[in-house]
C-alpha positions, 0 to 999 in steps of 0.5 A: 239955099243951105241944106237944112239938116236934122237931128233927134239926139244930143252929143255930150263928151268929156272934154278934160278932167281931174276927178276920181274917188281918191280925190273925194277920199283925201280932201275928206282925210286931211280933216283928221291927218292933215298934212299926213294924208300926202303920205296916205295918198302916195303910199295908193297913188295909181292903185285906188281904182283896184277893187282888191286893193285895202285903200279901196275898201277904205275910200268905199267907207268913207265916200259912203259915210259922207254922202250919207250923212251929207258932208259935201265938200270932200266931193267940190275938190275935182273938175270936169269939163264937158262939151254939149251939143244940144238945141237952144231950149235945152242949153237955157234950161241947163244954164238955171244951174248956177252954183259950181258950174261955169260955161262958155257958149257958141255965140250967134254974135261972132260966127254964122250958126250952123243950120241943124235944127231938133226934131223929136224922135219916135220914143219922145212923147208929145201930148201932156195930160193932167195938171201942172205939178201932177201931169204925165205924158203920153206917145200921141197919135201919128197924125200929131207926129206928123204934124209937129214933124212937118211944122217944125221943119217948115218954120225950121226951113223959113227961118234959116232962110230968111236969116241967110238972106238979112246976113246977105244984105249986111245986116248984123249976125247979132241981129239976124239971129233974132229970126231963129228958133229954139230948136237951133243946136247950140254948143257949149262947154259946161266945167263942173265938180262932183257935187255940182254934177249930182244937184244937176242929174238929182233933177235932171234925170228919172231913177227909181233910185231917187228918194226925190223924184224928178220930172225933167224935159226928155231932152235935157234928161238925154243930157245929163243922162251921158254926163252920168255915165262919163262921170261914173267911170271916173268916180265909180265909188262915189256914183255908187254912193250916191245911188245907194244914198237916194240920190240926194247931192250931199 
């Protein structure tokens, strides 16, 4: 029988992109110079990301004054490609992101999936307590660690068993993969822009930046937690702005 194996993160890298402030900065400009913002952009071209540099402190400005005021479409003309690994539970709660985002997934139909399954680690709280809309949740107690540990590895363990065996027989991968949990790891590719990327981490994520607050999945908060961080070395000034506008997509 295949080893099981187990993981308690979620992997996310920045596979492709075309995405800086500048980017933002221009589509904004070409309102007012049109065709003159090609010379605007050359005469920075390479310099944008120094902090010292004017055209810096004039594209701070305006991505802040856009964001303020919530003029959206300067932050839809860049691209950014990223590559997920994360259980399936959390890749179908993803995907209730529709607008500017495009994916591609592994398929369970055309190749063997994988046999790494999601285990909660030590910092993610199990129990729930209050009502739905105002509830908190809690660490739990050793005994509940242990038992959801041990269970889910059990199911995890059988599932992936009975799964090899139908493959075995020559039943159908489309339908062997009928047997297996969510807590699968899956693997897709999520392309987004800017302002697609801010909806997404304005509900996705816990910040006491937010004038909005969010109360997400811990798991699909890892998620988007890294795609933050990729994303705010590349558009520093606009990830800036959008904490310092109460993190509301523009």
């Amino acid at each position: 029988m295949t080893d099981i194996l187990f993981a308690q993160d979620v992997d996310v890298k920045l596979v492709r992109h075309s995405a800086s402030d500048a980017d933002v900065a221009n589509a904004a400009r070409v309102s007012t110079l049109g065709d003159q913002v090609l010379e605007w952009s050359k005469a920075f071209d390479g310099q944008v990301e120094d902090v010292e540099h004017p055209g810096q402190a004039r594209n701070r400005g305006l991505i802040n004054f856009l964001m303020r005021d919530r003029h959206g479409s300067p932050f839809e003309h860049n691209s950014m490609t990223f590559f997920v690994q994360a259980p399936i539970f959390v890749a179908r709660e993803f995907m209730r992101h529709r607008v500017g985002w495009s994916y591609n997934e592994e398929s369970g139909r055309y190749k063997e999936l994988r046999p790494l399954f999601y285990l909660p680690g030590e910092d993610r709280n199990l129990v729930q307590v209050g009502k739905p809309g105002a509830y908190r949740f809690e660490p739990g107690t050793d005994e509940q660690r242990v038992n959801v540990e041990h269970s889910l590895s059990v199911i995890y363990r059988a599932a992936y068993s009975h799964y090899q065996q139908l493959l075995s027989q020559g039943v159908a991968r489309e339908v062997a993969r009928m047997l297996l949990p969510v807590g699968l790891f899956t693997t897709f590719y999520a392309t987004c822009n800017a302002r697609s990327l801010m909806h997404f981490l304005s509900l996705r994520t816990i910040n006491e930046n937010a004038t909005v607050p969010s109360f997400p999945q811990r798991e699909i908060e890892l998620v988007a937690d890294r795609m933050e961080e990729l994303w705010a070395e590349r558009m520093p000034l606009t990830h800036a702005a959008f904490n310092a506008n109460g993190r509301v997509a523009p």
